[in-house]
N, C-alpha and C positions, 0 to 999 in steps of 0.2 A: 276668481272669475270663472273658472275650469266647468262645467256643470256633467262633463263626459271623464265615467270609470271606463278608463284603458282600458285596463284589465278584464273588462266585461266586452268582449268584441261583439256578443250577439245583443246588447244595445241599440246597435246601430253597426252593419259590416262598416267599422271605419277603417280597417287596411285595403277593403275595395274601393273603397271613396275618395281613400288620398290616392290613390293608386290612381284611379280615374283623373285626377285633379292634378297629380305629377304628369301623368301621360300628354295631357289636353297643355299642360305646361310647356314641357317639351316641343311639343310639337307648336306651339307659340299660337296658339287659337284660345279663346275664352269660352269656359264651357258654361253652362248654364245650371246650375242647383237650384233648389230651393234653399230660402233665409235657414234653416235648422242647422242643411248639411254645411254650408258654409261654416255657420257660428260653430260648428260640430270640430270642422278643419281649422278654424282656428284656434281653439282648445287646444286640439293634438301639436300642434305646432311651440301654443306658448306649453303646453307640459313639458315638450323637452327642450327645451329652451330657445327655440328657436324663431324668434323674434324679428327678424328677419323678414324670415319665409313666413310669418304669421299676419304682417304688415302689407306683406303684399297679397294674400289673400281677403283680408279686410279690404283693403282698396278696389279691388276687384267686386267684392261683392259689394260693394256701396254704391259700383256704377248701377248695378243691377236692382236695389233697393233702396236708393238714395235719403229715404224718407223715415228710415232704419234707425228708432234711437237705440236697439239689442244693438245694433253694428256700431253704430256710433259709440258706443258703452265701451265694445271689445275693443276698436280700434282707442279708445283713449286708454284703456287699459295695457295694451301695447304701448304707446309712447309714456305709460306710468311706468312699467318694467326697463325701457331705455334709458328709462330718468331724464324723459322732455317734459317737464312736470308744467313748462307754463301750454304748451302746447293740447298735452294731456286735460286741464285745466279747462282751456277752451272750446275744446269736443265737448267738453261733459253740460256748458250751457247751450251747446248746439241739441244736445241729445234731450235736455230738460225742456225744450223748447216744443219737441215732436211728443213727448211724455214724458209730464211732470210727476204721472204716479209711480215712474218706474223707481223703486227702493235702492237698488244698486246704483244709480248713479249717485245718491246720496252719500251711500255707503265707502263709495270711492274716492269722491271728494273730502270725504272726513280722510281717509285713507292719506289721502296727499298731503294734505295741513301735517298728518301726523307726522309724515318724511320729512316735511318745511318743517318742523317745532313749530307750527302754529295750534298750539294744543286747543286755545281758547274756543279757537274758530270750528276744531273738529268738533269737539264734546258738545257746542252751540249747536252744531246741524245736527249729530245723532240723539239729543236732547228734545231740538223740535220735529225730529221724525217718531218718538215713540208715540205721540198722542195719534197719528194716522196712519202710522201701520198696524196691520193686520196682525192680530194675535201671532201667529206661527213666524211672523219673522221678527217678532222681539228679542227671541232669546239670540237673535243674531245681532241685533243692535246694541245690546246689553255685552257681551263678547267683543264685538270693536271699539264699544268704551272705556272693555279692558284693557286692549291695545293702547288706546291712546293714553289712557292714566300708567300704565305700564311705563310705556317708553317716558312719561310725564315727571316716574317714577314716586307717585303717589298711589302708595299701595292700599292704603285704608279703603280710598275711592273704589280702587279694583276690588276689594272685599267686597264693599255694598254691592258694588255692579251684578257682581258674581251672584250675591244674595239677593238681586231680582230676579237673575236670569232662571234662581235655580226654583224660585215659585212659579213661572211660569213652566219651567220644565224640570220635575225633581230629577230625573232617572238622565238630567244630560251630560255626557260622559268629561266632553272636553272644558265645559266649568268646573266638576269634579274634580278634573285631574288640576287645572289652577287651581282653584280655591286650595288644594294642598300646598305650593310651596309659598301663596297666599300667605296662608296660615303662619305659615316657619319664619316668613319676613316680617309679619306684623307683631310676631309674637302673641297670637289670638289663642294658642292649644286649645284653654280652660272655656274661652268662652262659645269654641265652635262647636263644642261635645253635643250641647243640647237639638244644635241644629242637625248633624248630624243621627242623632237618636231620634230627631223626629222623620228624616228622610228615608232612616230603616223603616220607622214605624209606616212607613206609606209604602215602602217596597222593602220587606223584609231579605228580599234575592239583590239588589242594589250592591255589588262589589265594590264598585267606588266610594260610596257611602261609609262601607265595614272597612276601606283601609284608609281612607280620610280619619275616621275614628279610635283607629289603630293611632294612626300617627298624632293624634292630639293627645292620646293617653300617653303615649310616649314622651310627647313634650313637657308634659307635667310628672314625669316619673312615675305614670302608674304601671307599671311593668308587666305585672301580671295581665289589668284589663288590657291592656295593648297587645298580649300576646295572644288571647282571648278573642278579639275581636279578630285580630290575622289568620287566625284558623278558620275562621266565620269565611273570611275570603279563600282561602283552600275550600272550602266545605261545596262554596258556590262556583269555583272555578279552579278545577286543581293543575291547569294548566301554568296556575301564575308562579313561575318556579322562583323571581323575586322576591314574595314573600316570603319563603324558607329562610333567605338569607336574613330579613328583617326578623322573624322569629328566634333564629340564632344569634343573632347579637342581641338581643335582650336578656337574653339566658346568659350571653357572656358577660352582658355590664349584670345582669342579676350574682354573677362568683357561679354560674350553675355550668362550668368548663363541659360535663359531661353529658347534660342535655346537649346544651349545644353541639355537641359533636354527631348524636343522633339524630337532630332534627335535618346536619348536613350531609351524614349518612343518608337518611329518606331522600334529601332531592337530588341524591347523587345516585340514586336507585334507577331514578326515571330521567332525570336530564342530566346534561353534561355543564362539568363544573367550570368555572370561569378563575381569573388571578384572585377574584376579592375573596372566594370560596375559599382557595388554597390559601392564603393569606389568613381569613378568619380560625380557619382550622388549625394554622398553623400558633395561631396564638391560645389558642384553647390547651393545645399539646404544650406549646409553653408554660400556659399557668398551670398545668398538673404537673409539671417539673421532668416532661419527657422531652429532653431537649434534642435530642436526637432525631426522634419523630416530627417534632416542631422544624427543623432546619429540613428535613425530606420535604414538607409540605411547602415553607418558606421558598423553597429552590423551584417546588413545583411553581409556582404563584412567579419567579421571576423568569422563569423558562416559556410563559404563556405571557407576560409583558416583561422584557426587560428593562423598560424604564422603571420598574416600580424601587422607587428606593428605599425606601420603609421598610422594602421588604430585606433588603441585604443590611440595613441597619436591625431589624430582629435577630437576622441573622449572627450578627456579632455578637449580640446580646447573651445571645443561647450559648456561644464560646464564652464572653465575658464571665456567666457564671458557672463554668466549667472552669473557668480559670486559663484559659486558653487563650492567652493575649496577643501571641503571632496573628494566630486565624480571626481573631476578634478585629484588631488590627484592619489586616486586610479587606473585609467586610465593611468595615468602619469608612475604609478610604476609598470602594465603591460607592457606598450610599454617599457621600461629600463629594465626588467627581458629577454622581446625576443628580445632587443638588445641591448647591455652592452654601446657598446660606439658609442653612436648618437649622437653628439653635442646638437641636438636639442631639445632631449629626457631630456638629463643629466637637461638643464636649466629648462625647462619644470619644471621638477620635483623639482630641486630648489627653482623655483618660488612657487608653489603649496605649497611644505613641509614649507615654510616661512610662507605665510599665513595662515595655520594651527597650527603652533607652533610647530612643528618637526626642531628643529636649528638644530640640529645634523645632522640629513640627508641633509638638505638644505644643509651646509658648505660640505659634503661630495660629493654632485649632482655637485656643482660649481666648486670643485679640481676636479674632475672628468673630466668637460668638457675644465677645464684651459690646461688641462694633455692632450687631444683629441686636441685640436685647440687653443694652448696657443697666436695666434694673431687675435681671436678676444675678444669684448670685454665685450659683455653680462654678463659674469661669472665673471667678475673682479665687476661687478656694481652691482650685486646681490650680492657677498661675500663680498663685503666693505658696502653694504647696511646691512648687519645682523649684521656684526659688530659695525658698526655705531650708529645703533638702539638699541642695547645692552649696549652703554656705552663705547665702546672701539674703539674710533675716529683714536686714535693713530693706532693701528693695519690698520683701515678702510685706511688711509694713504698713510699706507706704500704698502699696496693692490694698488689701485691708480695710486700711482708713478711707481710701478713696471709694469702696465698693460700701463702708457703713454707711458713707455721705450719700450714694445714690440709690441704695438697693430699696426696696420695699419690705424684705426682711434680712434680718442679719445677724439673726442668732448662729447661723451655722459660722459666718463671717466672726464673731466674737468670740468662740468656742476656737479660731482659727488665731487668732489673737494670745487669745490667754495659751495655746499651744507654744506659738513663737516666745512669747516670755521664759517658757520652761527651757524650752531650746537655748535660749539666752544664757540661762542659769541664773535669770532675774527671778526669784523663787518666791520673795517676797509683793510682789508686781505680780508676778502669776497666781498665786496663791488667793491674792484678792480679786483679781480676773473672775476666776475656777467659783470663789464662793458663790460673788455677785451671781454668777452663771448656773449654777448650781436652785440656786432658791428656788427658781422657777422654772427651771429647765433641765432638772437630772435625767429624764428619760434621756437628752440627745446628748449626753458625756461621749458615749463612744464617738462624736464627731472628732475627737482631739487626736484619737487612736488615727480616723482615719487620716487626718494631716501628719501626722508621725507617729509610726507603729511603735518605735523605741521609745516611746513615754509610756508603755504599758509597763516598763519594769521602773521607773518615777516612783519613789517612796512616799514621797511626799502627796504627790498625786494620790496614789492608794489612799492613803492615810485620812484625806482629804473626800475620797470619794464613802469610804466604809462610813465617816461621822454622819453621810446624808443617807445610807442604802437602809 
């Protein structure tokens, strides 16, 4: 409802105005404005929230203009913001009554249906206000239909909306920017490309346009044109220092570590970098195997949010494959403190607490994540691995079978299986395990290694593995 930029005082002096208007307050006399300055002070009041003080200036000017459907509008717009929505409500056919051309009261009323869930009723009014309004406030009516299908949460609706709003106005920024995450919900990428190539084609300079189009390439894994198009938006606004980072994680899901590290070198040139920056970085120096460099960056990234947990579980990682299971370890059991139940966390730490000698914790890390995502199968081969290794096969077993019955795969689980037999020194039960497993899965043998290292000196095993190599 606001029609006054603050921020722009030479508008209209509005800190002389409320000034005036607090003064004549005080001093308990009614001063006299014109209808603008009023509506003007009431803006400033609801911008910073003060509904109150906005309420009683609305009343005051309604003594003075009683016949006021703009006041009439504000003040139900005020008891909208209170949430006296039947109240609010009944201003609004007081105000329809003085002028029934004014658009905003329509606008409003859809507004209130939309807070009540009466969707039907909203989308009916701003349905039959498109045919009489004025060209230039379409693309406004087309925008609160996305509100209402929004919250309706029929997003196909909000596409089309959007894809009226956007032929009466290609270059409008605030459909732009919906029509993106638009797009990501409805899973459209593929088919919004064209649209978007035609709205370059009408404004080749259109920013939003070129990373709308970005992000559809992306959606469909075109990599390269996605990155292609992101530069398009550098080209036309090198201020958008987001984009660097979308350009670098493409390079990253592309395997291309060392681009991307450049591209985050360039916007570390000119702006200042944020946790996702140090984060991203810090995975790039991972995948080129500078783990040291990786865990500098990593630290950086939780030093600028320390909730970030991701980030201390990298962290361990970068130890894990140093072989550093203390400090992995402890990494391990931050990232799990700032997030209880991460799947990826819980094993993490599994893993860690085993290599260390903590069984207790390890078997607890592994119910944990069985309890979080009880159909995969990591957690079943971990917790039958500590059993196993302790002497308690039987247990290790029944773990096993229970995790073949649920998992969605279980080759790694099977390979875990035919393990425990060798362990057993049931050779012949293993031996048919290993072949079965073998046929069509020798690449993953070394999974048996990793449930029990001591089967890598297993004659039998060898023997068995050289007839398939």
């Amino acid at each position: 409802m606001s029609n006054y930029d603050f921020e722009n005082e030479d508008q209209l002096n509005v800190s002389e105005l409320i000034a005036q208007y607090e003064q004549a307050a005080k001093e308990d006399h009614t001063p006299f404005f014109d209808q603008e300055a009023y509506e003007t002070i009431v803006d400033y009041y609801e911008d910073k929230g003060q509904f109150e003080n906005a309420m009683e200036v609305v009343e005051k000017a309604l003594l003075q203009y009683p016949y006021s459907s703009m006041l009439l509008l504000k003040k139900a717009h005020v008891h909208f913001e209170l949430k006296q929505l039947d109240t609010a409500l009944e201003i609004l056919e007081k105000a329809e009554i003085y002028d029934s051309s004014e658009i905003d009261i329509y606008l409003l009323r859809a507004e209130i249906y939309t807070f009540q869930s009466r969707y039907k009723e909203a989308t009916q009014i701003l349905y039959d206000l498109l045919p009489k309004a004025e060209r230039d406030d379409l693309s406004e009516i087309y925008l609160q239909l996305c509100d209402v299908y929004e919250d309706w949460e029929k997003y196909f609706d909000v596409y089309d909306c959007l894809l009226e709003c956007l032929k009466i106005d290609p270059n409008n920024e605030e459909a732009l920017n919906r029509l993106n995450y638009c797009i990501e919900i409805t899973d459209r990428f593929g088919e919004s490309i064209p649209l978007h190539q035609e709205l370059i084609d009408q404004n080749p300079y259109n920013q939003f346009a070129w990373y709308n189009l970005a992000c559809s390439y992306r959606g469909i894994d075109e990599y390269e044109k996605a990155i292609d198009a992101f530069e398009y938006v550098l080209a036309i606004n090198d201020d958008a220092d987001f984009v660097y980072q979308d350009i670098a994680e493409l390079h990253f899901k592309k395997g291309e570590f060392k681009k991307s590290l450049a591209v985050i070198k360039e916007m570390c040139d000119t702006f200042e970098a944020d946790d996702e920056i140090y984060f991203l970085q810090g995975k790039c120096h991972e995948a080129l195997g500078d783990m040291k460099m990786a865990r500098y960056c990593y630290r950086k990234a939780v030093h600028d949010n320390p909730s970030l947990s991701e980030a201390y579980y990298r962290i361990g990682e970068t130890y894990k494959h140093e072989g550093l299971w203390e400090q992995a370890y402890k990494s391990f059991q931050k990232a799990n403190e700032l997030e209880k139940e991460q799947y990826d966390f819980c094993l993490a730490m599994a893993e860690a607490a085993l290599e260390i000698g903590e069984t207790e914790v390890s078997i607890d890390a592994c119910e944990t994540a069985i309890d979080i995502f009880m159909k995969r199968n990591e957690a079943y081969f971990i917790l039958a691995k500590i059993m196993a290794v302790n002497g308690d096969t039987e247990t290790a077993k029944e773990i096993l079978q229970k995790g073949i019955e649920v998992c969605k795969s279980t080759v790694e689980l099977n390979f875990a299986l035919c393990a425990v037999a060798f362990m057993e020194n049931k050779f012949k039960e293993g031996e048919v395990l290993l072949r079965a497993m073998l046929q069509d899965n020798f690449e993953l043998h070394e999974l048996l290694f990793d449930f029990c290292e001591d089967l890598k000196e297993n004659t039998v095993i060898q023997n068995i593995l050289a007839e398939f190599n």
